[in-house]
N, C-alpha and C positions, 0 to 999 in steps of 0.2 A: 616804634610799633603803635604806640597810645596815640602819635599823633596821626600818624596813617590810618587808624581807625575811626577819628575825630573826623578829619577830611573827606573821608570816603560818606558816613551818617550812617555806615553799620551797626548794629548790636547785632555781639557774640555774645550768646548762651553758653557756659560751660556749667556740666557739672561733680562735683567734688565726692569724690569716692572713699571709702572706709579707709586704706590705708594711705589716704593723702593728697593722692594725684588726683588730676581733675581731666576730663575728657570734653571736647567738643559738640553740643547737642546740635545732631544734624534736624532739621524738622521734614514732617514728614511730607511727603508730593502729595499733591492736590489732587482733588475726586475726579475732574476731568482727567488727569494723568493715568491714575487707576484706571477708570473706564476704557481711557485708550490702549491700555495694556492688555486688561481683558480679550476686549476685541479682536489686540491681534493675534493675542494665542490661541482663539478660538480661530479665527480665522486659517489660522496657519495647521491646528489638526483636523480641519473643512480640508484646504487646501491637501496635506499628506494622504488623507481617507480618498478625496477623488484619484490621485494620483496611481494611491495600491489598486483602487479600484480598473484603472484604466490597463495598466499592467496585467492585472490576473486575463480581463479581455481582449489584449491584446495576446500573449500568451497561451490560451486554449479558447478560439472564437468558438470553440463547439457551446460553452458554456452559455454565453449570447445568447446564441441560436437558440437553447432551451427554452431561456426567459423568456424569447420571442415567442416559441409553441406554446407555454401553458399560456402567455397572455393570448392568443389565437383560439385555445384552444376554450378558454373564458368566456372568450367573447362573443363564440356559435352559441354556446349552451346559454348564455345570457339571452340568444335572442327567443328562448319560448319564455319569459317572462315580457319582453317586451312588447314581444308581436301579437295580437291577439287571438286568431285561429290558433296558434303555437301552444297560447297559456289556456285557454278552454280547453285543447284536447287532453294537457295533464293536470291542469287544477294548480293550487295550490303548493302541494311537493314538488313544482318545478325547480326549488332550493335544492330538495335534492340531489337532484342532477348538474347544480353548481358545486356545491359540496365533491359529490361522487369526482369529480376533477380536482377540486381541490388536493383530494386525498390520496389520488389515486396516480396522476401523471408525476411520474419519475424520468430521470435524469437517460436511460438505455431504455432500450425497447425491453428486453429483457424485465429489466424489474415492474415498467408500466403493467405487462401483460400477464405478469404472475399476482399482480395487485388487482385488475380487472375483473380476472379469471376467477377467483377468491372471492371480490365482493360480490358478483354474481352470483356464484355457484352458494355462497352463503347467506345471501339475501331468499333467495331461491328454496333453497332447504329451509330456512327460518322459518318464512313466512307458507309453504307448505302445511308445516307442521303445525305453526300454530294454528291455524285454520281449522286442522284436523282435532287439536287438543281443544280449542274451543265446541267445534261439534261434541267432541264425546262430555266436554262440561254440562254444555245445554243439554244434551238428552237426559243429564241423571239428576235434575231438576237445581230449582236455585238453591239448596242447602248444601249440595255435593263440590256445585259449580267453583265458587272458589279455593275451595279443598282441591280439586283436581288441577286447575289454573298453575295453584300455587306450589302445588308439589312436582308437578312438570317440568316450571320455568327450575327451584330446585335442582332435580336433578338433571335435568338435559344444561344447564350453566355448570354443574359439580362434574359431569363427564365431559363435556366440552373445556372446561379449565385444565383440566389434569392431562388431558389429550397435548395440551400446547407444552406439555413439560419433555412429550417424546421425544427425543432428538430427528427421527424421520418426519415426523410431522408439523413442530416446529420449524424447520429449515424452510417447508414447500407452502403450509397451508395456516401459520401462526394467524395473520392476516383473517383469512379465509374465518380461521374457527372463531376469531374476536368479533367478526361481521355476526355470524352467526348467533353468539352469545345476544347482543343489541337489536337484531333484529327480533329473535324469537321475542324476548323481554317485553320490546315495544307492543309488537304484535297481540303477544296473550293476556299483557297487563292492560290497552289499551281497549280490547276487543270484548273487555268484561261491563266496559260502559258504552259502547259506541256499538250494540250485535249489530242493526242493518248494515253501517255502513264499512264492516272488517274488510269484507269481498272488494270493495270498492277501492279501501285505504289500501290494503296487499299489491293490489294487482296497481296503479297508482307507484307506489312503494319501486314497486322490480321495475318497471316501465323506466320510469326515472333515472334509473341507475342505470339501465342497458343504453340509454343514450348517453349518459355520460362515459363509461368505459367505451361505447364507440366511437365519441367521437378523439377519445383521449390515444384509442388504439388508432385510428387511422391518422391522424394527424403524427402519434409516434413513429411509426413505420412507413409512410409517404412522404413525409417530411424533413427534410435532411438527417437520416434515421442515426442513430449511436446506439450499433450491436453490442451489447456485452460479452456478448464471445468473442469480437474482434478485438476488443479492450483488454480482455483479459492474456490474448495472444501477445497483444505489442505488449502491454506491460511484463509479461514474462521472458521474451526474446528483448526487453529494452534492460531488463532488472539481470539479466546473463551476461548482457555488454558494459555494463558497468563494473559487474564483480570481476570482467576481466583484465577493466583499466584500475580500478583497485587493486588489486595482488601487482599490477607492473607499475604502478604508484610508489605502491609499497616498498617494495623492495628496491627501486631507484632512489627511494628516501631516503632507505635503512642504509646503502654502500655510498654514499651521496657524503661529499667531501665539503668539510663547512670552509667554503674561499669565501664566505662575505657574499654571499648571492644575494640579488636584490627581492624584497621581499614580495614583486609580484609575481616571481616565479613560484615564492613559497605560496602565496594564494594559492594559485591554480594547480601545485601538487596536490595542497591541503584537500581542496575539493574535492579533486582526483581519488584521492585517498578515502575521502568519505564515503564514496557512489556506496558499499555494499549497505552503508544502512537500508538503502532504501528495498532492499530485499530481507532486509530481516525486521523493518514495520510494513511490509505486504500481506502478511497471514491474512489481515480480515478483509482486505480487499479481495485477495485473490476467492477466499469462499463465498465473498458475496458473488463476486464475477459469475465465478463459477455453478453456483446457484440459480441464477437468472437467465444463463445464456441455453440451460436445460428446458424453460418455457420457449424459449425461438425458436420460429419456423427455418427451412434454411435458407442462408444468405452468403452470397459469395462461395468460397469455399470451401463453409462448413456446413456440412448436413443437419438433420433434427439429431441423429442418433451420436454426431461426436461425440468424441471419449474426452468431456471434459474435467472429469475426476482424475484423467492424468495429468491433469496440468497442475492441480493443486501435489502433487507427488513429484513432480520435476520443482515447484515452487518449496517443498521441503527438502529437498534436497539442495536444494541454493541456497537454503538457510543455513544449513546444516556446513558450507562450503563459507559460508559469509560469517560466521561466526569463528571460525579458526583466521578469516579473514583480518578479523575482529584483533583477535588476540595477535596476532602478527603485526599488529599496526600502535600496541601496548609496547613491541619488543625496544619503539622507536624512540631511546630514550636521549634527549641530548646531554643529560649529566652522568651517563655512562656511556664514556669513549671506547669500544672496543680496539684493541691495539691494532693499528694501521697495518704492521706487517703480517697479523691474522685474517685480518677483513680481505686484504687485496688477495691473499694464497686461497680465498673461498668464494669471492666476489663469483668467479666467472662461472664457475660450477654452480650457483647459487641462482644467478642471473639466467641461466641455461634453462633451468626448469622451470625457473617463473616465468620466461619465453615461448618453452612448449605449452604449458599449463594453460597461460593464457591466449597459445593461438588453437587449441582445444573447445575452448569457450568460443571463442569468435566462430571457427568451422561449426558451432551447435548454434550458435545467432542466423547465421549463413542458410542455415537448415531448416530452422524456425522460420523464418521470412518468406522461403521461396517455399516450402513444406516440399521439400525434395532431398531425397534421402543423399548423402555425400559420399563417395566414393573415396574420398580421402581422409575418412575422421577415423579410421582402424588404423591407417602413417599414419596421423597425427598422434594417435595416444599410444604406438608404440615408440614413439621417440619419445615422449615425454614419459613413460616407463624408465627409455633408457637415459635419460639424463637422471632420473632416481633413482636407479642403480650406482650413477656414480657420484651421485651427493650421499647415498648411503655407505660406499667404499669411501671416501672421504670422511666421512665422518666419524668409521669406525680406525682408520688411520690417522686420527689426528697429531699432528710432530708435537712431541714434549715438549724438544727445543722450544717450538714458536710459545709455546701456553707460560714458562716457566723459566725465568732467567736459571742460569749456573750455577749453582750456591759452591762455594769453596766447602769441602767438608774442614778443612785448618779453622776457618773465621768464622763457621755459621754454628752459631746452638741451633737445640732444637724449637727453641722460642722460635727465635727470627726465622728457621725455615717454616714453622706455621705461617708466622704469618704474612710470609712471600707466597706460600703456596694458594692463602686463601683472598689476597689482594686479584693474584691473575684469575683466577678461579670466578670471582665476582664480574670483571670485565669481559671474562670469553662467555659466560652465561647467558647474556642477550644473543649471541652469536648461534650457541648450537639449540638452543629454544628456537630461534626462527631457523633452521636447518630443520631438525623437527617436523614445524608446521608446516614447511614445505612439501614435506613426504605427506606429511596427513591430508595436505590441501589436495596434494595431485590424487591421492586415493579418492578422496572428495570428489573431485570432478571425475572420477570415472564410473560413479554412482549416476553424478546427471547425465551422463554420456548414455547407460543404460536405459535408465527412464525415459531421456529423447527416442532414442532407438525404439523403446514399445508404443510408444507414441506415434513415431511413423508406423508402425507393423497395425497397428489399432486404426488411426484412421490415414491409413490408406495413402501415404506420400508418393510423390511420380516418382519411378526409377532415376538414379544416376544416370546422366548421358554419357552416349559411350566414348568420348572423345576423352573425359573428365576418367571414368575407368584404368582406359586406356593410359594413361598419364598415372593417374596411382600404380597400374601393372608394372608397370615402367621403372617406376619410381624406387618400386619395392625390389624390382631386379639387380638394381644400382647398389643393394646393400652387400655390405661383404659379410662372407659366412661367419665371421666372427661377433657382427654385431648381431647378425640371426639368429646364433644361438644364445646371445646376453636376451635380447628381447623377448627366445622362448623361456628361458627360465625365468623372467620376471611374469 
């Protein structure tokens, strides 16, 4: 080794450590090295960053499109500073009305125009009044003046702040009353040194802003528009058709035999399985939606006057279905095997409701889409009654046999039969917990089934076609008088 070291002209460094042994001193890479390293980790989260980025716009091009309108929408109001006739007719506060874009153009037509509406109508009032509070300053001479100024801005900000606290007024006009606060401020504090020119600065002031909210509203609404009422419609008939491949997710998981399945299949149940989150983090989307699609004029086919506070009442109701959804997908536990010859004597009965249940949800997706009332969602949720019926009969017959081997009364104490009794007792528990939630889920869905239904009767859905009728009449003749009278008692 010494002489293979001699030959080579290496030196090794080692050095010699407390209990004796000695280690290898690696030295350290070179600052060119470092640099190059740097570089390319940088490089490489440049590289992931553009990537996400490409993705999201590929994925929802509406977003683009936005980017696209407020730079558009920048770039008019840009030109009364550029242009000269433009920038003489409003002076200086042509910022303004780049700002007032700034602030103001949102993402739906809906929120643009309740933001508009607001800063105008608050600009507007502000600067009225201070005008006025200023007049009545000046008349009662310079010793009064800023006594009065200052007790104004005072209380009209102390009633204006406390306003934003009301929950009716904060949803429509929060916006609105904060313009208001800033403008009066400006206005009465400003107008205490500058008297000739307040009339001037005011009127300047609104000018400013009214081009800005118009050209922010027309560019919103002529320009490849995104209604918030139409958003809030897909996302509520999209958040319905998930929760109904969730519960058939679900419950193909829960009866689903471990043979070694390859684990892409387990991805895309997993996913599967997931959809009802996205109904149970919807709350604040769906009251913004629903908030803003109340300013829209109407479009498509939905009027000024939609009944869009039923959608946030269908949307708590999905919650409320997505949450048992929730706990049903807890029940799936792979270190508690339910016994195989329990699962299979309940699978079918089991699977039978989470089938009707979930072709329930699809006929209300069906419904939502077309907004045409269904002729077959009253079959539908009486069959999925009656498969409840018999997961409820089922469940209150459950075979002792199956739950609890034989015990010999000769060879069992009563120890051992504790704790035979409480071994299977542990196993069938995930079993009749998700039996349970089945019954609760289908209840569940007969709640959004309602709410859909006032929803049509509110605003106004086309009748069933009579072919489609016709075919439910039909359908319901088919039934034998035995199952007619299970289905009237439920």
């Amino acid at each position: 080794m010494a002489a293979g070291k001699e030959l080579s002209g290496a030196v090794e460094w080692r050095e010699t450590k407390l209990d004796g042994t000695s280690a290898k001193i690696v030295p350290e890479s070179g600052l060119l090295e470092r640099v190059c390293k740097s570089l390319q980790g940088r490089v490489s989260k440049i590289s992931r960053f553009l990537e996400k980025a490409w993705s999201i716009g590929v994925s929802d091009p509406k977003k683009v499109i936005h980017c696209v309108k407020v730079g558009l929408a920048l770039s008019l109001v840009s030109l009364f500073y550029y242009m000269r006739p433009l920038y003489e007719g409003v002076g200086g506060n042509a910022m303004w009305a780049v700002m007032t874009v700034v602030v103001v153009f949102e993402y739906t037509v809906g929120a643009t125009l309740c933001k508009c509406i607001n800063r105008a109508t608050g600009t507007l009032l502000a600067g009225s009044l201070g005008i006025g509070v200023h007049w009545v300053a000046t008349q009662s001479g310079e010793r009064f003046e800023p006594i009065i100024i200052g007790l104004s801005v005072f209380l009209l900000a102390s009633a204006t702040t406390f306003s934003r606290f009301i929950p009716s007024i904060k949803a429509r006009f929060d916006y609105g009353a904060l313009i208001f606060i800033l403008t009066f401020s400006l206005v009465s504090v400003s107008g205490f040194r500058v008297d000739h020119k307040l009339f001037d600065m005011a009127h300047q002031r609104l000018s400013t802003v009214l081009i800005g909210t118009s050209i922010c509203l027309l560019i919103s609404m002529f320009f490849c528009p995104v209604w918030a009422g139409i958003e809030l419609h897909l996302l509520i008939h999209r958040n319905m058709e998930k929760l109904a491949d969730s519960l058939d997710g679900c419950l193909a998981e829960f009866f689903k035999e471990n043979n070694g399945n390859d684990n892409t299949v387990d991805e895309q149940s997993n996913k599967k399985m997931q959809g009802y989150k996205c109904t149970l983090n919807s709350k604040t989307a769906e009251e913004s939606m629903a908030n803003f699609a109340r300013w829209e004029p109407s479009h498509g086919a939905f009027n000024f006057g939609h009944p869009w506070k039923q959608y946030l009442k269908i949307g708590a109701a999905m919650r409320g279905c997505a949450c048992c959804i929730e706990s049903l997908s807890s029940c799936i536990d792979p270190e508690v095997q339910v016994p195989g010859s329990v699962k299979n004597n309940f699978r079918e009965v089991c699977i039978r409701v989470s089938s009707h249940s979930s072709k329930v949800l699809k006929e209300l997706v069906v419904t939502m889409k077309t907004m045409t009332k269904s002729s077959t969602t009253d079959l539908t949720v009486g069959e999925m009654n009656f498969a409840v019926q018999e997961l409820q009969n089922a469940l209150k017959s459950l075979p002792i046999q199956l739950l609890f081997p034989t015990i010999s009364a000769n060879n069992a104490t009563a120890e051992t039969t504790t704790e035979q009794f409480a071994v299977p007792l542990i196993k069938i528990l995930p079993l009749a917990t998700a039996m349970s939630l089945l019954i609760e889920i289908a209840a569940r869905i007969e709640g959004i089934v309602d709410q859909v239904d006032e929803l049509a009767d509110l605003a106004e859905f086309k009748p069933a076609a009579d072919n489609k009728s016709k075919q439910g009449q039909s359908a319901i003749e088919n039934i034998d008088d035995e199952t007619m009278k299970i289905l009237q008692k439920v």
